[in-house]
Structures are given as structure tokens and as C-alpha cells.
C-alpha positions in Angstrom: 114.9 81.4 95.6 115.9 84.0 98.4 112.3 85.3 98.6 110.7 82.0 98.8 113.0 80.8 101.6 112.3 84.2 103.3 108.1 84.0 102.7 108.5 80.4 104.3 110.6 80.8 107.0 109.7 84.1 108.3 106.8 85.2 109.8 105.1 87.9 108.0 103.0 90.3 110.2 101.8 93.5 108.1 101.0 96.5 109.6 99.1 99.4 107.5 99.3 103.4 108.2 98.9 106.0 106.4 101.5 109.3 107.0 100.4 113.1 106.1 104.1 113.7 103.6 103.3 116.7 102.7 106.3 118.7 104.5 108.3 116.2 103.3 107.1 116.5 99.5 108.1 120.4 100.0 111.4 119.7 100.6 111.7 116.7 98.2 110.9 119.9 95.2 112.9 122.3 96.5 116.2 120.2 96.7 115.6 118.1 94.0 117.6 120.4 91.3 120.6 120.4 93.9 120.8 116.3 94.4 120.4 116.3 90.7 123.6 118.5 90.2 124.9 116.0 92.8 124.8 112.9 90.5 121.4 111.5 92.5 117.3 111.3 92.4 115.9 112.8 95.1 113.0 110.4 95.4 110.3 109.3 98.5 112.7 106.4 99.2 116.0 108.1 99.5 114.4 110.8 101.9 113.2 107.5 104.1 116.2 105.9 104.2 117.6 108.3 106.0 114.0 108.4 108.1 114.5 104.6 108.6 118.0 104.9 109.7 117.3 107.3 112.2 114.2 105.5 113.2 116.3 102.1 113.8 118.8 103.4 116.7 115.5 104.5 118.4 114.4 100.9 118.1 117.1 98.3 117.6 115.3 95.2 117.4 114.3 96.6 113.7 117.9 96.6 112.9 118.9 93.2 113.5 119.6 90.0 111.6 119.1 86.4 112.4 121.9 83.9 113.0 120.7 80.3 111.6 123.7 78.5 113.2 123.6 79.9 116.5 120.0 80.3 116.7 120.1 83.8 117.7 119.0 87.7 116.8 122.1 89.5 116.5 121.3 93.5 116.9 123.5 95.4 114.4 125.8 98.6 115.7 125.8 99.9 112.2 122.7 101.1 110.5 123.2 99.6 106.9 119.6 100.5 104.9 118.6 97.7 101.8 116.8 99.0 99.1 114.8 97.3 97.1 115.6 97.6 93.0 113.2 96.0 90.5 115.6 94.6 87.5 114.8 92.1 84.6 116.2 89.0 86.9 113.6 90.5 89.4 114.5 92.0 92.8 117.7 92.9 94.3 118.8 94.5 97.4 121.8 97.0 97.2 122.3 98.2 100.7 123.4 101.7 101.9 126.1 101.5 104.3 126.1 103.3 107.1 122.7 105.6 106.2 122.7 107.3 109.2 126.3 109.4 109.0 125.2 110.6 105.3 123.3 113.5 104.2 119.9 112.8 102.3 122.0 114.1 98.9 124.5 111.2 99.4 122.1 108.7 100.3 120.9 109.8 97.2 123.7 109.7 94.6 124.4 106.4 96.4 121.4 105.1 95.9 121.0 106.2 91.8 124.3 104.7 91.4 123.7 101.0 93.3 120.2 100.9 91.3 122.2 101.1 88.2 124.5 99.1 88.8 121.8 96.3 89.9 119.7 97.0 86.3 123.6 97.0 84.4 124.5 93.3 86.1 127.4 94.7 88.2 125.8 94.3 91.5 128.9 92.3 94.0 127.8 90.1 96.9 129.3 92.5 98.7 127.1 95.1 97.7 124.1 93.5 98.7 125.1 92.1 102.1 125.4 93.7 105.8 121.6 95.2 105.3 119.9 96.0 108.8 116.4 96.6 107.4 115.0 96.8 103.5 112.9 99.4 102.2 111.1 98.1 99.2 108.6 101.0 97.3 106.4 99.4 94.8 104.4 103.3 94.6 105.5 103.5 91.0 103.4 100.8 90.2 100.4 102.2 91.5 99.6 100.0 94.5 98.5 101.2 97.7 99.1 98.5 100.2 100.9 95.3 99.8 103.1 92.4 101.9 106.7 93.0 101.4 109.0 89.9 101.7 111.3 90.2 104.7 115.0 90.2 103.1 116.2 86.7 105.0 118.3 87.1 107.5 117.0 90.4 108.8 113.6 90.7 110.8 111.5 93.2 108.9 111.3 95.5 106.1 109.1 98.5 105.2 107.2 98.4 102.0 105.7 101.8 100.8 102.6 102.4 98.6 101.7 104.8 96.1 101.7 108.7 97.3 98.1 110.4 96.8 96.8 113.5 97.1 93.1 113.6 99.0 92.0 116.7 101.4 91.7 115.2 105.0 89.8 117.7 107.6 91.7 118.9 110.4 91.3 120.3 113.7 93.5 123.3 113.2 
């Protein structure tokens, strides 16, 4: 109901990149044993959160919601990160608060608990209001490029495609 309100009230511009991760793979291996100790899953989508909240106090008009009743965009002074979680009663959006004064390791562990917790049923309201800006990742199921629903009331959301490996030629 929530989706379809959003896909026809909202208007959806899409914008498709493609970004070089390979630094960013490194790093995901070589901490992944330590945010595992931690209680987390290092995954892609954690390590962007914490790109996205970063990204968002460089442009503000990405973190911001709308107000129906006053007919306004209200610009958020907290960078709260949505993440998409794909359950059985289909899509729901736990939100990290305040993603950009944690570590990629909590953002982590935060982020393993609130998607079980979503899959269990035991998801508040709470926990799924106060988002700035949704990531949603459908890369596990093999897709490249898609249209990702803006999460009603906020302005936009980042939707990320499968990773691949391919050799690219360089002018180094």
C-alpha cells in the first residue's frame, strides 16, 4: 500500500552509474572476520550506509522528507539511513539512526539485528520511522539495474545492482 502511494505520488527520476569497488571489496574481506565476532555481516550495503551518510551532509536536499500538511520539504539535521529488508510480507524499511556517528562494525551489527527482527515480525513503527534516505540492494537477486520505490515521505533512495567482476582498461 505504502509503495503504491509512493510510485504514484512521487516522481521517479533514475539515474544509472557504474563505481570501480574494488578498494572497497578489500576492505569488506579483510574486516569481515572482526564484524563477525562483532555480532554483524559485513556486507556491500552496510559499508554504503555509512557512504550514504556521509554523502548526505555534503548534500542535504538528499536527506529530507516531505510534509503533506504543510506542503513543504523539511531538511533533516540527523542522518537516519533506511534499509531495505526483503521478508515474506514483502519489503520493510528498518532505519539506522544516526549512521553517520557509528563505525561501519556498528552499522553493521545494527543492521543484522533490525533485518532479523523485520524477517521474525518484531519490527516497531518506531523502528521503521525518522529515515532520511533508503538504500534498497536487490544484488542478491542478480539484477543489474532497476527503479527503486522512493520510501514516502523522503525524496530519494539508492537502489544497488548486482557486483561483477569484468577487466576495464585504464590509463595508468
Amino acid at each position: 500500500e505504502r509503495l503504491s502511494h509512493a510510485w504514484t505520488t512521487i516522481p521517479h527520476v533514475t539515474q544509472f552509474d557504474k563505481a570501480d569497488i574494488t578498494a572497497m571489496e578489500e576492505l569488506r574481506k579483510k574486516y569481515r572476520e572482526q564484524v563477525m565476532i562483532a555480532g554483524g555481516t559485513l556486507t556491500v550495503t552496510a559499508m554504503l550506509v555509512k557512504v550514504l551518510a556521509t554523502a548526505v551532509q555534503h548534500f542535504p536536499q538528499f536527506n529530507a522528507s516531505l510534509d503533506p500538511d504543510k506542503g513543504e520539504v523539511v531538511y533533516k539535521k540527523y542522518v537516519n539511513i533506511g534499509v531495505a529488508v526483503d521478508t515474506d510480507r514483502g519489503l520493510l524499511v528498518p532505519v539506522i539512526r544516526h549512521a553517520d556517528q557509528k563505525n561501519i562494525t556498528q552499522i553493521a551489527v545494527e543492521m543484522h539485528t533490525a533485518a532479523e527482527k523485520a524477517r521474525n515480525r518484531k519490527l516497531t513503527l518506531d523502528d521503521m520511522s525518522g529515515g532520511g534516505m533508503t538504500i534498497s540492494n536487490l544484488g542478491g537477486l542478480g539484477g543489474t539495474y532497476f527503479t527503486p520505490i522512493v520510501n514516502w515521505p523522503e525524496v530519494a533512495i539508492l537502489g544497488i545492482g548486482r557486483d561483477f567482476v569484468r577487466l576495464v582498461p585504464t590509463d595508468r
